[in-house]
N, C-alpha and C positions, 0 to 999 in steps of 0.2 A: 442556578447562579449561586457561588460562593459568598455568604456573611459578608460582608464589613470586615476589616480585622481592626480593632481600638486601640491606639497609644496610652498606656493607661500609666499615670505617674503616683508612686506612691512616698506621701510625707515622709520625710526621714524617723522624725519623731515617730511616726507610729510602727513604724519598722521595727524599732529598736525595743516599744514596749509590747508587740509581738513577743520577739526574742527575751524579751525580759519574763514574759509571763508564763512564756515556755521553760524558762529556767527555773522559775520559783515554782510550778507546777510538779517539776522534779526532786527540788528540795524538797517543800511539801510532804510528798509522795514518802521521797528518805524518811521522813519524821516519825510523820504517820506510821509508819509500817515498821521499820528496822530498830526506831531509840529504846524499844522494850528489851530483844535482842540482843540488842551490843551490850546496854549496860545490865544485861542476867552477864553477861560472859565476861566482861571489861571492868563491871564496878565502878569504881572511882575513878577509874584511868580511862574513863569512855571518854572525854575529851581530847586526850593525845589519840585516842582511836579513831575519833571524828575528822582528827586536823591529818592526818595522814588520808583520808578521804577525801577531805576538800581540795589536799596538795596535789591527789594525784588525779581528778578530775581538771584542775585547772591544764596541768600539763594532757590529758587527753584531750581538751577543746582546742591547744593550740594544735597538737596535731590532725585535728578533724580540717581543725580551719585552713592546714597549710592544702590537704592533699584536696579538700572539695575546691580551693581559688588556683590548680594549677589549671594551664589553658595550653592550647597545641597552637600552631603557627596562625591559624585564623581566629582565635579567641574562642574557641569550640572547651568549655568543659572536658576532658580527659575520662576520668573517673563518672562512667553512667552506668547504674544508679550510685548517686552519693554514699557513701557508706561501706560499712565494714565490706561488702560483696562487692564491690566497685572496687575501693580502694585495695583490696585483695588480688583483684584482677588488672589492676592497672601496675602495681606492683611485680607480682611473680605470675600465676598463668590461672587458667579457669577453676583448675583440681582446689588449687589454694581457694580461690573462691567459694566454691562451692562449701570448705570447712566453712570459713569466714561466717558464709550465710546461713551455713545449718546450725552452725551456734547460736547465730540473733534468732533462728526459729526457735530454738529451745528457749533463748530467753523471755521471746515475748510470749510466748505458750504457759512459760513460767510466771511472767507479769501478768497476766490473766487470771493466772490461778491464785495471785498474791493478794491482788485488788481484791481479787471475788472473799477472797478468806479472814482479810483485814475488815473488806466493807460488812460481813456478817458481825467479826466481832465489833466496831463502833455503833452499828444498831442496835444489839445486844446490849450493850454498855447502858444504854438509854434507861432498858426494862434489868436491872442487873438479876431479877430470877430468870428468864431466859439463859444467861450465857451458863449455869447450871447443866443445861439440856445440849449436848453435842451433835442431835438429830435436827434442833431447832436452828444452830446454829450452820450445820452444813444447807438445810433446807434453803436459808435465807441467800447462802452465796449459789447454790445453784442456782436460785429464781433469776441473780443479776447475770448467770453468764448466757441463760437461755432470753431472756429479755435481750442482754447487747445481742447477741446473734440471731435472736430475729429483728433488730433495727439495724444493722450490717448486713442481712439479708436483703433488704431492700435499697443498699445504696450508699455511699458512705455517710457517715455522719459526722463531719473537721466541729474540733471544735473552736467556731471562732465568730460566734455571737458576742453580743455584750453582756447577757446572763454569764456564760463562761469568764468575763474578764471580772466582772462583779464579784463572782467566785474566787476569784483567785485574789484580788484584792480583800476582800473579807476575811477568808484564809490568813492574809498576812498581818491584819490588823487584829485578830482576833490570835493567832499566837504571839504576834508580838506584846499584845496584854496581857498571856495568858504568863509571858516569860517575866513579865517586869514581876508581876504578883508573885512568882516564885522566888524571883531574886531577893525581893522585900521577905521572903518566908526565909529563906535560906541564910540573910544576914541576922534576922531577929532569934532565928533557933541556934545559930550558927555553924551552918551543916558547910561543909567545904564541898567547893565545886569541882576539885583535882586532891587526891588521897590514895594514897598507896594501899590497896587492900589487900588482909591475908589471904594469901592462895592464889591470888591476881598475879599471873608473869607476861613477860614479855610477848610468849607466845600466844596467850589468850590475847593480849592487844591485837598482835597483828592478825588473829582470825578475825576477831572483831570488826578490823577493819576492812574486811573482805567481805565480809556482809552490808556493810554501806556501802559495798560498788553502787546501788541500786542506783544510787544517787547520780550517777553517768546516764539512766536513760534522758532525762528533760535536756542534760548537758547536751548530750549529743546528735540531739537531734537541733538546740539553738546556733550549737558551733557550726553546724551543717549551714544554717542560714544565714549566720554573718558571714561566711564564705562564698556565700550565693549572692550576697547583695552589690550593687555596682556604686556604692558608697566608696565616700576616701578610708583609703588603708587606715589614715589615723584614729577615724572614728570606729571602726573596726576592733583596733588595738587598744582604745578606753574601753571598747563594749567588752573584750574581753578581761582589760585588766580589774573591773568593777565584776567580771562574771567573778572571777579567782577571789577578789577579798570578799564578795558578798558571801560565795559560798563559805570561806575559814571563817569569818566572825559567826554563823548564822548556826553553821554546824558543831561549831568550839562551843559554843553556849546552848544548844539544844543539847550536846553532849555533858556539859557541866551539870546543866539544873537535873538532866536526868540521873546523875550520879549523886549529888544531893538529897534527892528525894526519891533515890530507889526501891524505900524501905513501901510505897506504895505500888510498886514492882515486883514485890516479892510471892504474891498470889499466880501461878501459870496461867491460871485463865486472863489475868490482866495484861498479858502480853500479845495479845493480837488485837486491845487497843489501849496503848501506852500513854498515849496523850490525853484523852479521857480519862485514864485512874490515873494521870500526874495531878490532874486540875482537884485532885480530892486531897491534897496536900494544905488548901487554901482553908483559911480562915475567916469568918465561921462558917459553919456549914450549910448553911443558904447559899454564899458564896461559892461553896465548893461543889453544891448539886447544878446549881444556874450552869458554870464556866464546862462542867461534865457533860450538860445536855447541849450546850451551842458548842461545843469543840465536836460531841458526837456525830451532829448534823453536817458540820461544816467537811468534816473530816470522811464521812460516809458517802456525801454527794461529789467532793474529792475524787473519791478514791472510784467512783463508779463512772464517770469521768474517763479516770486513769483506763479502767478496766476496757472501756469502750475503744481508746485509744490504740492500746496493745493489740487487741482482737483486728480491729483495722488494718494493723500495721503488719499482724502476719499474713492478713490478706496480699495486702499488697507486697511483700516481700514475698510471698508465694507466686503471684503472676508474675513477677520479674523470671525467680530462676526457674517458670517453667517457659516464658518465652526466651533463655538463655539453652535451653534444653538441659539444664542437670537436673528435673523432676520429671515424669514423664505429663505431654501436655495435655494430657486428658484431667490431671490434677488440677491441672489451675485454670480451666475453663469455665469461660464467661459465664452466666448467665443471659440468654437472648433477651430477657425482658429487663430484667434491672440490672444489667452489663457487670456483676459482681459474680465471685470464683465461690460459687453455695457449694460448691465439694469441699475447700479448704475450709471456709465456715463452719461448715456440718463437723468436718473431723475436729477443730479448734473445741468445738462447743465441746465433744464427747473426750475430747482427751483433759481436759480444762476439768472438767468435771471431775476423773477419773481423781488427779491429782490431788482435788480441793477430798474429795472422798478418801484418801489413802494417806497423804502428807498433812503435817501441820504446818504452821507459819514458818517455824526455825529451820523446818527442814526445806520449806520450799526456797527460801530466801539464799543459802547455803547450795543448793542446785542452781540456782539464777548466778551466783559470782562464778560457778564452774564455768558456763558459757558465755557471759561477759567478758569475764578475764579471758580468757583463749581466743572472741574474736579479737580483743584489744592488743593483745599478744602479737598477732597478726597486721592490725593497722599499726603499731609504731614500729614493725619491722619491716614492712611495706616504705614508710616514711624511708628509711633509712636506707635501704634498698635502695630507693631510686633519687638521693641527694644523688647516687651514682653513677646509676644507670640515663638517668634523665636529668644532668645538669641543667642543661640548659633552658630548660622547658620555663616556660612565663609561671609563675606565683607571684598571685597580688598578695600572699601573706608570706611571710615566710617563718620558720621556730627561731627566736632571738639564740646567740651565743653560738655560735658555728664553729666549728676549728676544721680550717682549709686540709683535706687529705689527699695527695694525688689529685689527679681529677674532678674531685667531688667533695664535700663537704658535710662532718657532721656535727649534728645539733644537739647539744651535751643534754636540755631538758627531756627532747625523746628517749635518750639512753638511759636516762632516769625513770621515765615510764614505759622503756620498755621492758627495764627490770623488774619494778614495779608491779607491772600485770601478769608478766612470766612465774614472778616470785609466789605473786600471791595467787598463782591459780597451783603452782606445788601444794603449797599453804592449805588450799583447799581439798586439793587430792589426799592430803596427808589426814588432814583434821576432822574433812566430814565423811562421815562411815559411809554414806551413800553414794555420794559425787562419783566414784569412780564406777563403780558401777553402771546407774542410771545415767550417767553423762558419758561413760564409755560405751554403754550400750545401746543410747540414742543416735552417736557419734558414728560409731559400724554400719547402724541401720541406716544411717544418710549416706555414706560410701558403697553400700550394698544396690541400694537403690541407685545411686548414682551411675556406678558404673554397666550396671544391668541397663539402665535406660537408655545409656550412650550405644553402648554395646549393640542390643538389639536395632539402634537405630542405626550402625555404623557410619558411629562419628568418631571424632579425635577426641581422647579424655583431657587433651591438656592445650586444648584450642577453643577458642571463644565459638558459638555458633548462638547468632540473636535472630529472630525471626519478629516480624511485624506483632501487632499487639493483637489484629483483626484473625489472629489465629486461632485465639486460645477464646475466643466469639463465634468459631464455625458451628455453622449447623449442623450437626453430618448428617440428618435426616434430609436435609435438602441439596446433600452433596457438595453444599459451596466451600470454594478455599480460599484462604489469604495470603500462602505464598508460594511463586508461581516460577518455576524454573523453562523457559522454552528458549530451545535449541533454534538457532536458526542456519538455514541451507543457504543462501542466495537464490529459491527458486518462489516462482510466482504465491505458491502456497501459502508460505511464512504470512503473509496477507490475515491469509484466514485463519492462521493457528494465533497470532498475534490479539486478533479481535475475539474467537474463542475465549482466550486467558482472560483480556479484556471483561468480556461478561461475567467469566466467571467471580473477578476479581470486584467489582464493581458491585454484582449482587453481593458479594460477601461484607464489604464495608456497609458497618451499621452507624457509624457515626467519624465521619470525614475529620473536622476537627478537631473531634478529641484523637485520636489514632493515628492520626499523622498521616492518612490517607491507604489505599492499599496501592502494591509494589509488584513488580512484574521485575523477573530478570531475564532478560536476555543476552544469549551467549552463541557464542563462533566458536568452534573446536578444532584448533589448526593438528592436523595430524601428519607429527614428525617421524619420518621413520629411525629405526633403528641405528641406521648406520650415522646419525646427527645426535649431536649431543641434545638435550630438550629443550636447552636455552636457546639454541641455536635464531640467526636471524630467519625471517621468513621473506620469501619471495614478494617485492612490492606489486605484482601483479593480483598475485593471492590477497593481501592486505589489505590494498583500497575494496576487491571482493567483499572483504567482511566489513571492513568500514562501511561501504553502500548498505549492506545488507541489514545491519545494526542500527545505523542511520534510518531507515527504512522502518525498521521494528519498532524504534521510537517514535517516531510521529506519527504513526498507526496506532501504537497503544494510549499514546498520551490523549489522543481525540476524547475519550473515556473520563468525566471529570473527577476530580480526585486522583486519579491515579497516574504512576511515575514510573518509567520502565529505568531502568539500571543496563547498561552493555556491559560488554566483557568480554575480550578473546583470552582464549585458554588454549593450553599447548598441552596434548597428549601423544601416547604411542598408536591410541586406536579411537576416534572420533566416540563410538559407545563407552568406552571407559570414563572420557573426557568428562561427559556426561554425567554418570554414575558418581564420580568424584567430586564434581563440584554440586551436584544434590546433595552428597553427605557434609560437604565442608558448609555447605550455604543455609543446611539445615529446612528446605524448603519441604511442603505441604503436597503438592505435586507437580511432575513435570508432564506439561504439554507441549508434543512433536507430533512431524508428520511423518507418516510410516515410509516407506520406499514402499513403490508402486508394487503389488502380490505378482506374485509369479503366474507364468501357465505353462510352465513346464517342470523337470523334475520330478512327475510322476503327482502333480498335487491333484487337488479335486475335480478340477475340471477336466483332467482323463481320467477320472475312475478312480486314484489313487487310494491305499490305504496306508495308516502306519503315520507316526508324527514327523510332518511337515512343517510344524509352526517354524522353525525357525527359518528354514530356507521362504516361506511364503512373507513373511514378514522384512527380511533381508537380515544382514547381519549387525548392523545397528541396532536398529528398533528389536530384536532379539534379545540382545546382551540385555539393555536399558532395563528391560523387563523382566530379563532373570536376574538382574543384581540391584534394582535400584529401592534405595531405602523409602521409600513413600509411592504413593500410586502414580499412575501413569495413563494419561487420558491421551489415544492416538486421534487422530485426522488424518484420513490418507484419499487422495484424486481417485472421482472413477475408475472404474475397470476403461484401460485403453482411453485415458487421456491425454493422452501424448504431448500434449502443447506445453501440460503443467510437468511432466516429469524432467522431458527432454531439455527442458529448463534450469535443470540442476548444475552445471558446469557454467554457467553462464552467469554474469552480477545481473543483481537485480540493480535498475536504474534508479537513483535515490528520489 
């Protein structure tokens, strides 16, 4: 017996301080990590470096928010999953996808490694002979990446206690003291907040500003959810217009006071944790040790937070695209006990490591805008793309300022940010000596893989192929599968190949309501000849045939709780290929048919025969399927001289 399912209504207000906290969680983050950064590179000019970050974050959250509220004719979300691989795919085709989402892997593989290397240096900070020691200090960020991944190893861990909100609140109250005391320093010494410095150009700002992309991970993952929410549009459009000024004011003046008082910046080792050695600016120096040791803490527990989060998050953007099939699915498979992908895990921990081991802060942070900026690249050209292609499609949001073209219409802010991220990922390829490299050499390796995956699986590189969840959960040791392609004939048998799949299907689901249940497809393979075009109509004799028969398939498989059978008739030159084709296009696990009855003649075994027969014993169906189909193939075939069940085969089954 199926749960309950609960209407569960959630307060508008707490919605919005969700999304608010996920936002300041991201700023935060920016602070913490990148204000060292910008202003070694920016100087005085770190404030207009800031405000070009905040501007082009604000216009990224309108376009997260346009393409996650578009909806299709029955209110059904478009873009699944949300985000740059979604909206990549819903835009131009799977290949583009596939970039989209191997870049957020690099980024959040990168946000791992940033978390883990910042959270060493703000502990460090605490004890300042420690941060002396670079063995002490990498020790300290590998403990936190082996620590998240084995608490990811057992399950996810969201953060969305009220300890985490406490955090994050504390967080803001505790930089926002931390900035007023500065401001009070900076009028009394009289250090200017904005100051053109020697050696300081144009192009050092706009690097600058390419290293606060960071500040788009909390954005865009809150834009996602005011997009999600079934809230009035206009409260949507405040949440955002307060996302856009909260970020300029917050980042203008974390950018100021850190130009101000850089002159406590100017030590290397102070820059992986910035905010800690700004607080030694204060006066006197009681003052200045106290605000050093509670900004260290606040900012450590932060950041370890953050670290947790990423690691999560490539998890699960790793079960996506291997249930999309662009990773192969043995990568992103479950866990049977605590339903988590401990392969991705496992690899996240060792590559994470590798980095925190080989890179420093500046360099990691500088590889992170490589593949931010290029998926972003992506989602506002997507955006723009499909004002096009898909005018008319429902958007509960839409980007303000549109100028009507032909058809379709574009929206002058995206064209700003899509400059914007194209620009500043040049910017990055030009400026950082490694980017191209390790981000072109990351980038190969995901097309490499990509296409080898597809390939051996003979699928279409530039066609969607999504398989249930309950896939990448097989046991293989117990043979079960979760997506189930069976042929059906119109004859008595389908019965039993139907309930076969059934079981198979059924033991495979380990958890019904989360998975959305396991799925069964069933299909008719109408075989057109040659001399008819493929579209051609079909005989209605033939078609209520397969209607019965489909019909039939379904309320046999559905008996099975949890589970949902799919029909389909399909139109080929040769019923086996039909077959073979719509397993590659469908991407399934295996298919279950029933053979055609074995031969006794022919010279098979049952006179003596020698020499290979398989395929005339099997027919020529169930032959082809098995030398061409991309996954296994579980037959059922009537006793020897059943004649009641074969002779059946021309005939509809009665629904």
């Amino acid at each position: 017996m199926k749960a309950p399912r609960y209407e569960v209504h959630v307060d508008e207000r707490y919605v919005f301080s969700r999304l608010g906290g996920l936002a300041w969680a991201g700023l935060a983050t920016t602070i913490y990590v990148t204000i060292g950064v910008v202003v070694d590179r920016a100087a005085g000019l770190a404030a207009p470096a800031f405000l070009i970050v905040a501007l082009f974050v604000g216009l990224t959250a309108l376009s997260y928010t346009e393409l996650t509220g578009m909806r299709d004719a029955k209110g059904r979300r478009i873009a699944e999953p949300p985000g740059a691989t979604g909206f990549a795919r819903m835009g131009f085709d799977e290949l583009v996808s596939f970039v989209a989402g191997w870049a957020v892997v690099l980024d959040l593989l990168l946000l791992t490694a940033i978390g883990a290397e910042a959270f060493s240096g703000y502990v460090t900070s605490i004890v300042p002979e420690l941060r002396d020691s670079s063995f002490v200090m990498s020790i300290v960020g590998l403990a936190l990446i082996v620590g998240v991944g084995f608490r990811n190893f057992r399950g996810p861990n969201l953060a969305k206690g009220l300890g985490v909100r406490l955090l994050l609140a504390a967080d803001a109250v505790v930089l926002g003291v931390l900035a007023v005391l500065l401001l009070i320093e900076s009028v009394d010494k009289g250090l200017p907040l904005l100051e053109m410095t020697d050696g300081v150009s144009l192009q050092d700002v706009a690097y600058a500003a390419t290293i606060g992309v960071v500040a788009v991970t909390g954005f865009e993952t809150a834009a996602t959810l005011a997009g999600e929410t079934r809230l009035p549009a206009g409260r949507r459009v405040r949440f955002l217009i307060g996302l856009v000024l909260g970020t300029v004011v917050t980042l203008v003046i974390a950018g100021g006071l850190g130009a101000a008082h850089r002159a406590e910046l100017a030590d290397p080792e102070h820059l992986a944790a910035p905010v800690a050695w700004l607080a030694g600016a204060l006066e006197p120096d009681w003052l200045a040790t106290g605000m050093r040791i509670v900004v260290a803490v606040l900012a450590a527990t932060t950041l370890a937070v953050a670290t947790n989060g990423a690691m999560l998050a490539v998890a699960r953007l790793s079960s996506t695209l291997a249930m999309s099939r662009q990773i192969p699915a043995r990568v992103g498979r479950l866990s049977p006990r605590y339903g988590t992908p401990t392969m991705v895990i496992t690899l996240v921990v060792l590559l994470t490591s590798v980095l925190v081991a080989t890179f420093d802060l500046r360099e990691l942070i500088g590889l992170y805008a490589f593949g931010a900026l290029l998926a972003l690249t992506i989602v506002h050209a997507a955006l723009l793309r499909l004002r096009f292609t898909m005018p008319s499609a429902t958007r509960r949001f839409r980007v303000p300022l549109s100028v009507k073209v032909g058809d379709g219409s574009v929206p002058i802010p995206t064209v700003f940010a899509f400059i914007g991220a194209f620009g500043g990922w040049i910017i990055v390829l030009t400026l950082h000596p490694r980017a191209p490299l390790v981000g072109g050499l990351w980038m190969l390796g995901g097309l490499v893989i990509y296409f080898v995956s597809r390939s051996r699986s003979h699928l279409p590189l530039r066609q969607p192929v999504v398989v249930p969840k309950t896939v990448l959960s097989r046991d293989t040791e117990h043979g079960e599968f979760g997506s189930i392609l069976v042929p059906v004939f119109g004859r008595k048998l389908d019965d039993d190949i139907v309930q076969s799949a059934g079981r198979l299907a059924r033991d495979r689901t380990l958890d019904l309501e989360e998975s959305g249940g396991a799925q069964i497809e069933a299909i008719w393979v109408f075989e057109i000849p040659m001399s008819l075009p493929l579209a051609s109509a079909v005989d209605d004799t033939r078609l209520k045939q397969a209607r019965a028969a489909l019909a039939r398939a379904k309320a046999v498989g559905e008996e099975y709780e949890g589970l949902t059978v799919a029909t389909a008739t399909v139109r080929a030159r040769r019923i086996g290929q039909g077959i073979v084709d719509e397993a590659k296009r469908r991407g399934v696990d295996v298919i279950v048919m029933a053979a055609e009855e074995p031969s006794r003649v022919r010279g098979g075994s049952t006179f003596g025969g020698t020499g290979d027969f398989s395929g005339r014993a099997l027919g020529p169906i169930t032959s082809y399927v098995m030398a061409n189909a991309p996954c296994r193939v579980l037959l059922t075939a009537p006793p020897l001289g059943d004649r009641a069940v074969s002779e059946s085969a021309d005939e509809p089954d009665p629904a």
